[in-house]
TORKOL-979807 format. One record per residue (C-alpha): residue in three letters; y, x negated, z negated. Coordinates in steps of 0.1 Angstrom, whole numbers, plus 5000, padded with zeros to 4 digits. Example, Ala and Ser with C-alpha at 12.3 -4.5 7.8 and 13.67 -1.06 7.14 Angstrom:
residues 2
ALA495548774922
SER498948634929
//
This chain:
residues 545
UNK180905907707
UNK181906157683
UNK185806327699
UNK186306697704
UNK189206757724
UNK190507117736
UNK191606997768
UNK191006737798
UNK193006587823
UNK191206477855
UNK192906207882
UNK191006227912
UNK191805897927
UNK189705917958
UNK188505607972
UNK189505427942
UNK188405067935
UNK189304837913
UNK189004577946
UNK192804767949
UNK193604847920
UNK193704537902
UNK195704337931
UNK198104647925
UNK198304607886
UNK198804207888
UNK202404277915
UNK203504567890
UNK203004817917
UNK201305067895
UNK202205017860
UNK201005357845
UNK197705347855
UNK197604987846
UNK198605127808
UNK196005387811
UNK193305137824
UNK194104897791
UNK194005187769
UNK191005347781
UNK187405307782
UNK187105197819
UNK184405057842
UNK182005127873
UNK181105487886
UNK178205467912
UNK178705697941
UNK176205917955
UNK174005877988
UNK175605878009
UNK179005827995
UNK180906048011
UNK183306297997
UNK181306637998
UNK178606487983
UNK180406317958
UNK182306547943
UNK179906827941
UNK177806587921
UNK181406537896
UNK181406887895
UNK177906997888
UNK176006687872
UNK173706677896
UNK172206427921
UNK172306577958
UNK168406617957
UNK169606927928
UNK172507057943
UNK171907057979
UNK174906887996
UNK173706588012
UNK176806568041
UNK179606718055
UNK177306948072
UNK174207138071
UNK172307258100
UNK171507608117
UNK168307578134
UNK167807878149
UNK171307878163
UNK171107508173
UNK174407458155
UNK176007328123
UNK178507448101
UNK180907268075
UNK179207258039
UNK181407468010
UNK181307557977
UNK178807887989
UNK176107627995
UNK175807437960
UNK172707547943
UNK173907507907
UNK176307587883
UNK180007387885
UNK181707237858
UNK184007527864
UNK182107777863
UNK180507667831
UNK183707647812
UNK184607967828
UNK181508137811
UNK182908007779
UNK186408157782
UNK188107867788
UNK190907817816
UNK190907577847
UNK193607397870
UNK192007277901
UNK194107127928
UNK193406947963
UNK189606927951
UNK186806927981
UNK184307197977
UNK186207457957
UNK186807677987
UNK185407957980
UNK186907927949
UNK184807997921
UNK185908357900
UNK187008177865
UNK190608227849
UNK193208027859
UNK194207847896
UNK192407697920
UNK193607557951
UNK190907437977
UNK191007057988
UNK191506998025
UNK188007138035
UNK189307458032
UNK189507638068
UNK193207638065
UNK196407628043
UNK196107998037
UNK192007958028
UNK192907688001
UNK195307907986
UNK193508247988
UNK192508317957
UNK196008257940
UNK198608397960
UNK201308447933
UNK201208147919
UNK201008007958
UNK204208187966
UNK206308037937
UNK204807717945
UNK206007757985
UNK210007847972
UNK209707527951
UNK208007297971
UNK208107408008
UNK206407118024
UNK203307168004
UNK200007088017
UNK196706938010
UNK195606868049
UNK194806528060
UNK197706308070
UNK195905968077
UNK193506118109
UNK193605788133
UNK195205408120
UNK198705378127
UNK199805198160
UNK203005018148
UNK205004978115
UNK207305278124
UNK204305488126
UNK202605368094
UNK205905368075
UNK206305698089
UNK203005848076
UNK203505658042
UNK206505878036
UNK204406198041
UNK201706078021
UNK204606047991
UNK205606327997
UNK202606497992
UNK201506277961
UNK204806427943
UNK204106797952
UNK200606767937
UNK201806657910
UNK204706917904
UNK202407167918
UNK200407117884
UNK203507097862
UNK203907437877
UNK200507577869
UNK200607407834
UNK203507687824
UNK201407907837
UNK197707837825
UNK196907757793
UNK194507547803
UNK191207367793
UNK190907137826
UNK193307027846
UNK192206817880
UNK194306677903
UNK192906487936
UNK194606267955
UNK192906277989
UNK194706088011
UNK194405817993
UNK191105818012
UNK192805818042
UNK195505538039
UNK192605308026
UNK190705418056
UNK193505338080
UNK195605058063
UNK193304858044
UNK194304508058
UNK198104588051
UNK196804598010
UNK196304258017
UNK193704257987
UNK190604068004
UNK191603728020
UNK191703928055
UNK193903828082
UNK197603818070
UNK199304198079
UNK202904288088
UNK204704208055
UNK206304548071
UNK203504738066
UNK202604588031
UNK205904688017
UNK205005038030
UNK201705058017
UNK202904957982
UNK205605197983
UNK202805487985
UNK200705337959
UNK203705317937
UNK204305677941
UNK201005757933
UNK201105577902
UNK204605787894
UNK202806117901
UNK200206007879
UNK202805917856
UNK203906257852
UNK200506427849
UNK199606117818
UNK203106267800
UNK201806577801
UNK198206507791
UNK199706367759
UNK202306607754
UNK199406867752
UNK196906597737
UNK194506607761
UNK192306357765
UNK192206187806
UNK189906107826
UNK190605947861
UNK188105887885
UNK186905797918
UNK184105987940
UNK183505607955
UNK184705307965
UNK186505067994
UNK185904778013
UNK186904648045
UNK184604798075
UNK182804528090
UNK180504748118
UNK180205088128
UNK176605198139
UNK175105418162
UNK172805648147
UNK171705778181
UNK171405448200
UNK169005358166
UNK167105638173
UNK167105548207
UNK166105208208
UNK162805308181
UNK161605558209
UNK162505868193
UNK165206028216
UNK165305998251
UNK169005978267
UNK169206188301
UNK169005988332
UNK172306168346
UNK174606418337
UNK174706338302
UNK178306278302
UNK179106668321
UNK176406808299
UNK178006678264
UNK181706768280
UNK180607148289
UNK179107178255
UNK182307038234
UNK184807218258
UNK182307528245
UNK182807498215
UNK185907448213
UNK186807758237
UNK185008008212
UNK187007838182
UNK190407898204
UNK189108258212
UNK188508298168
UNK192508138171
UNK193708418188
UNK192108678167
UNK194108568137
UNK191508338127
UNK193308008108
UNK191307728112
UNK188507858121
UNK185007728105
UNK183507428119
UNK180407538142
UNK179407298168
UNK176507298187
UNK173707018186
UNK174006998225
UNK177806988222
UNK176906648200
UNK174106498209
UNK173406428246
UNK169706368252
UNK166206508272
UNK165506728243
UNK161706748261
UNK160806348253
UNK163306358219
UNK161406428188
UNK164406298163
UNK168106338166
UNK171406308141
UNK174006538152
UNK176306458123
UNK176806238100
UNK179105928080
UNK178305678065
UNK174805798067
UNK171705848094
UNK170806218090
UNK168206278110
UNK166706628119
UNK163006668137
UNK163206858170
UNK160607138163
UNK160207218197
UNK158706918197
UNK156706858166
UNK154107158166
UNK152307088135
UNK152507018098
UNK150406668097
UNK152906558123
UNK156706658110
UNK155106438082
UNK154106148098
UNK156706178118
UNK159106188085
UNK157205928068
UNK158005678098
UNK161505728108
UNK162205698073
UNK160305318072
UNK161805218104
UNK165605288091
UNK164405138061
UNK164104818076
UNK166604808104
UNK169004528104
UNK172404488116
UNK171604358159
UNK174204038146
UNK173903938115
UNK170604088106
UNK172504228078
UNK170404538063
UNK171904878078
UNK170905138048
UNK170705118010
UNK167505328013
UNK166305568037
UNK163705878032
UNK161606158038
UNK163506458021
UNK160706698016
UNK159006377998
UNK161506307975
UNK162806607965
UNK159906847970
UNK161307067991
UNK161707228025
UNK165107078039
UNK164807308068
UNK165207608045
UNK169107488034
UNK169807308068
UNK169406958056
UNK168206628072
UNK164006618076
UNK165006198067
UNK168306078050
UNK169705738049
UNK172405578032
UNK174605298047
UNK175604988025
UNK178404868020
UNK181004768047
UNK178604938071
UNK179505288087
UNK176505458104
UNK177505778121
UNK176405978148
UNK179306048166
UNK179305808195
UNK180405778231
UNK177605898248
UNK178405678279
UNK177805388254
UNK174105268247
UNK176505008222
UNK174205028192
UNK176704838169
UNK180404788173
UNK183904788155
UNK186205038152
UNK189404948153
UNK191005258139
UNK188705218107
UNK189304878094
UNK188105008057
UNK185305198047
UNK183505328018
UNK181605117993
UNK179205267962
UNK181305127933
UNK184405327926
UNK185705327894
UNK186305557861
UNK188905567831
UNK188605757799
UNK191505777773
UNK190105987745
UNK189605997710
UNK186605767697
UNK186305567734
UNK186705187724
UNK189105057750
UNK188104777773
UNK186004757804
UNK183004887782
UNK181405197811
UNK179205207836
UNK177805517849
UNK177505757880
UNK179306047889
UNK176706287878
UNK177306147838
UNK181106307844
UNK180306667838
UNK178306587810
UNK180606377793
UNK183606617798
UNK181906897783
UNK180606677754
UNK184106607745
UNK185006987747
UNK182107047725
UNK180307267747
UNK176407237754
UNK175707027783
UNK172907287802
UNK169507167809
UNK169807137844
UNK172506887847
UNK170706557853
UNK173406317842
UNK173906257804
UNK177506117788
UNK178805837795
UNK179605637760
UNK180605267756
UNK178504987754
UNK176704727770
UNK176804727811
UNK174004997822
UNK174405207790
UNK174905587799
UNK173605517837
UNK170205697850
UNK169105377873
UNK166105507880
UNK167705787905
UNK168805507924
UNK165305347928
UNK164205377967
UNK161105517981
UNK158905358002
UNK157105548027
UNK153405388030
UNK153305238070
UNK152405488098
UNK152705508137
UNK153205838150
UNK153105888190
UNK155506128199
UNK154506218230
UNK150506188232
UNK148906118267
UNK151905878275
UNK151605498270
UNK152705418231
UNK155805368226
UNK156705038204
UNK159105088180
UNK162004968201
UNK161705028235
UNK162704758248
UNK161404348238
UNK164904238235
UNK166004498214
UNK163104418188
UNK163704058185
UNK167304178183
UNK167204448154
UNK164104278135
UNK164303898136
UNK167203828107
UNK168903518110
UNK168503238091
UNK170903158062
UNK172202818073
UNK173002718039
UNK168802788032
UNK166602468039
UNK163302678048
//
C-alpha cells in the first residue's frame, strides 16, 4: 500500500453487516454504498470483546485492544461509593486518532461519534455521539458553529430514537420517519462544517442504525425468519434508503475534495436468539446468594434512590445528568453469602468480587481464576449452545489491577445471537429467556470499505477495528505511534493485516474455591437439576456417536 492522501472520510455505519447490506444492494435499496462497496477495498472488521459500542469505538479511535485503552463496557465501577458511572472519553488511557492528528496540525470533523464527549482540545468541530449527558454536552465545545447548525436544521439531534421495538406498523413507520430525519441532518450537518473546517478527517456515525437493527430486524427480512408486515418492510427500506442518500452526499463531497473513504462498522447483526441472566448464572454456580425476602422493596427503594438524586441534579439545572447508580439499586442479593456480582453489563458477563467478602490476595485470585473457567464453559440451559466467546481473569491477562480503573475482576464475552446482561427482573430466577423487544443483536463480524488510492478493489480485507487508526494515518503519511497495537490493513489474502493472536482465549488452569469456609461446599450449581441442565450439551441428532 503505497497512497498519501490529505484527507479521509469516515462512515460510521454502526451495526453494519454485510448479512444487511447485501440483501439491501441486490433490491436496489442502497445503490451508493453498493458503488462504493464495488469500488473499494472491502471485507470483515472483527469487533472487540465485548462488542459493544463504547468499546468499539474507542478501539477505532485509538488502535488499541480494550486491555490498552481501558474501556471494557458502558460502565466502570466506583468501589468505594458502591456505584457506577457511564465510561467517556476522560477514561481512555491513550492517545485518539484525534488527538494525534491534532498534534500534527491537522483539522477534525467529528459528528454523532460515542466517546468524544469530552471532546478532545484539537482544531476544528466535534459533536459528542449520544453518550453525551445531554444535547447541550454534545454540543459544548462548539457553540457557534452549534447555533448556525440549530437555525438550519432545528430538529437536530443525535439521542437515541429506537429505545423499545415498535408495537404496531404506525409506530414503526412512525419512528422510521424520525430516524430519516435524523440521517439527513447528519449529513447536512457536515456539509455545514466542511465550509467551515478545512479539514483532514471527517467522521460521520450513524447510530441509530444500531437501534432500528436492534428493534426491527425481522421486518429486513434478510434471514429466512418468520415473514414480517410487508408494512413494516417497506418502512424499514425507506430508512435504509435514506441512509444510503445521506451517504450519498457525504461520497460527493469526499471526491469533490479527493479524499480518500473509509466506511465502517464497530460490529455486526444477527437475529437474537436468547437473552441471559448474568445474575441467575452467578447464582446457580454458588457465588451470589439472592435474599430470601424483600428483595423486590429492597431493589425498588434503591432505583427509586437513585433516580430521586438524579431529579434533585434535574432541578439544579443539571441536563441529563451523569449516570450513577448504585450496585444495591441493581443487583438484589445477601451481599454477606455473595462473593461475585455483575451490576452492568451487555452482551457481556462483567463480573466484580465483593471485597467485603474476599479478604485476601491468594483468594480474589482463585476466586478470579474460577469464575472465569466456570463462564468459560457454561452452555446455553436449551440447546447447550456455548454462552461466551471467552471469558477471563482481568488482572491475568492484562497485568493489571482492574480495581484501580473500575473494571470487571473477570470479563466475558457473549457469542453471537446470544445477549448476556445483567439487568434482570429480580423476581425472576429465569436464567435464559427471549426478549421480545430485542429480536436482533450484535454479532463480531461487521464490515469495512476503503476507496483510496493504491487499494485493489474487491472483497480483498480482513482486519479488526484496532488496524483502522493505523491504516488512516498511514494513508495521511503520518507515523503510526508505538503504542497503537493494530498495524494497517492492506489487501491480500483472508487474515492478511489481522493480529489473530489477540483473539486467542485464555484458559484458567482448574480450581475450586469455597467461598464461604466452615459451610458445606458448595457445587458449582447449586442445585442437581441445574447442573445436568447448564453442563450436559445435547446431542447433535444428525451425529451418530
Amino acid at each position: 500500500m503505497n497512497p498519501r492522501v490529505d484527507r479521509i472520510l469516515f462512515l460510521g455505519l454502526d451495526g453494519g453487516t454485510q448479512t444487511v447490506l447485501q440483501p439491501m444492494f441486490d433490491r436496489g435499496v442502497m445503490p451508493n454504498l453498493r458503488g462504493l462497496w464495488e469500488r473499494s477495498s472491502h471485507g470483515s472488521l472483527v469487533s472487540t470483546l465485548p462488542m459493544v459500542t463504547p468499546v468499539a469505538w474507542t478501539s477505532f479511535l485509538t488502535g488499541c485492544e480494550p486491555g490498552l485503552h481501558g474501556i471494557h463496557e458502558f460502565f466502570h465501577l466506583d468501589s468505594e461509593r458502591r456505584c457506577f458511572q457511564a465510561n467517556t472519553a476522560k477514561n481512555i488511557r491513550v492517545d485518539t486518532l484525534w488527538n494525534i492528528l491534532g498534534a500534527h496540525g491537522r483539522s477534525v470533523v467529528s459528528i454523532n461519534l460515542p466517546m468524544t464527549y469530552p471532546a478532545p482540545a484539537v482544531d476544528g468541530l466535534i459533536i459528542s455521539g449520544n453518550d453525551a449527558p445531554g444535547h447541550r454536552a454534545a454540543i459544548s465545545s462548539c457553540l457557534s458553529f452549534a447555533a448556525k447548525l440549530a437555525a438550519a436544521e432545528p430538529g437536530f439531534t443525535t439521542r437515541n430514537l429506537w429505545k423499545t421495538r415498535p408495537a404496531t406498523p404506525e409506530e414503526l413507520d412512525t419512528t422510521c420517519r424520525k430516524t430519516e430525519a435524523q440521517f439527513k441532518s447528519l449529513a447536512r450537518a457536515a456539509i455545514m462544517a466542511d465550509s467551515e473546517v478545512n479539514w483532514t478527517a471527517l467522521m460521520v456515525q450513524f447510530q441509530n442504525l444500531d437501534g432500528l437493527l436492534h428493534r426491527a430486524w425481522p421486518e429486513l427480512n434478510v434471514d429466512g425468519g418468520p415473514a414480517p408486515s410487508p408494512a413494516g418492510t417497506r418502512s424499514v427500506e425507506r430508512t435504509l434508503r435514506t441512509l444510503d442518500e445521506a451517504c450519498a452526499r457525504l461520497i460527493d463531497l469526499a471526491d469533490q475534495r479527493g479524499a480518500a473513504i473509509v466506511a465502517l462498522s464497530d460490529h455486526g447483526f444477527g437475529p437474537c436468539k436468547s437473552v441471559i441472566n448474568v445474575n441467575g448464572l452467578l447464582q446457580a454456580g454458588g457465588y451470589q446468594r439472592r435474599l430470601s425476602y424483600g428483595t423486590r422493596f429492597r431493589y425498588r427503594f434503591h432505583r427509586l434512590s437513585d433516580r430521586w438524586r438524579r431529579y434533585q441534579l434535574g432541578r439544579q439545572g443539571t441536563e441529563n445528568p451523569p449516570v450513577s447508580r448504585t450496585i444495591a439499586g441493581e443487583v438484589g442479593c445477601d451481599w454477606k453469602r455473595t462473593v461475585a456480582f455483575a451490576p452492568f453489563g451487555q452482551l457481556s458477563a462483567c463480573v466484580y468480587l465483593n471485597q467485603d467478602q474476599v479478604h485476601t490476595t491468594a483468594r480474589a485470585d482463585s476466586l478470579r481464576a474460577e469464575i472465569a473457567e466456570y463462564l468459560q464453559g457454561a452452555r446455553h440451559p436449551e440447546t447447550g449452545e456455548r454462552l461466551f466467546v471467552e471469558a477471563f481473569d482481568m488482572a491475568q491477562k492484562y497485568g493489571c489491577n482492574p480495581a484501580e480503573q473500575g473494571n470487571p475482576d473477570i470479563l466475558a464475552g457473549s457469542v453471537d445471537g446470544i445477549q448476556a446482561q445483567a439487568k434482570w427482573d429480580p423476581r425472576s430466577s429465569a436464567l435464559s429467556g427471549v426478549d421480545r423487544s430485542l429480536p436482533g443483536t450484535h454479532y463480531r463480524q461487521g464490515i469495512i470499505a476503503i476507496q483510496a488510492p493504491g487499494m485493489t478493489s474487491g472483497p480483498v480485507l480482513t482486519g479488526r477495528l484496532a488496524d483502522v487508526a493505523p491504516t488512516a494515518l498511514t494513508f495521511l503519511g503520518i507515523d503510526v505511534p508505538g503504542f497503537m497495537q493494530g498495524r494497517p490493513l492492506r489487501p491480500g489474502p483472508a487474515g492478511e493485516g489481522m493480529n489473530t493472536a489477540a483473539f486467542s482465549p485464555t484458559r484458567p488452569k482448574s480450581l475450586r474455591f469455597d467461598p464461604f469456609p466452615g459451610e458445606p461446599p458448595t457445587p458449582i450449581f447449586s442445585r442437581p437439576e441445574l447442573r445436568e441442565r447448564w453442563v450436559a450439551v445435547p446431542k447433535d441428532p444428525g451425529t451418530s456417536s
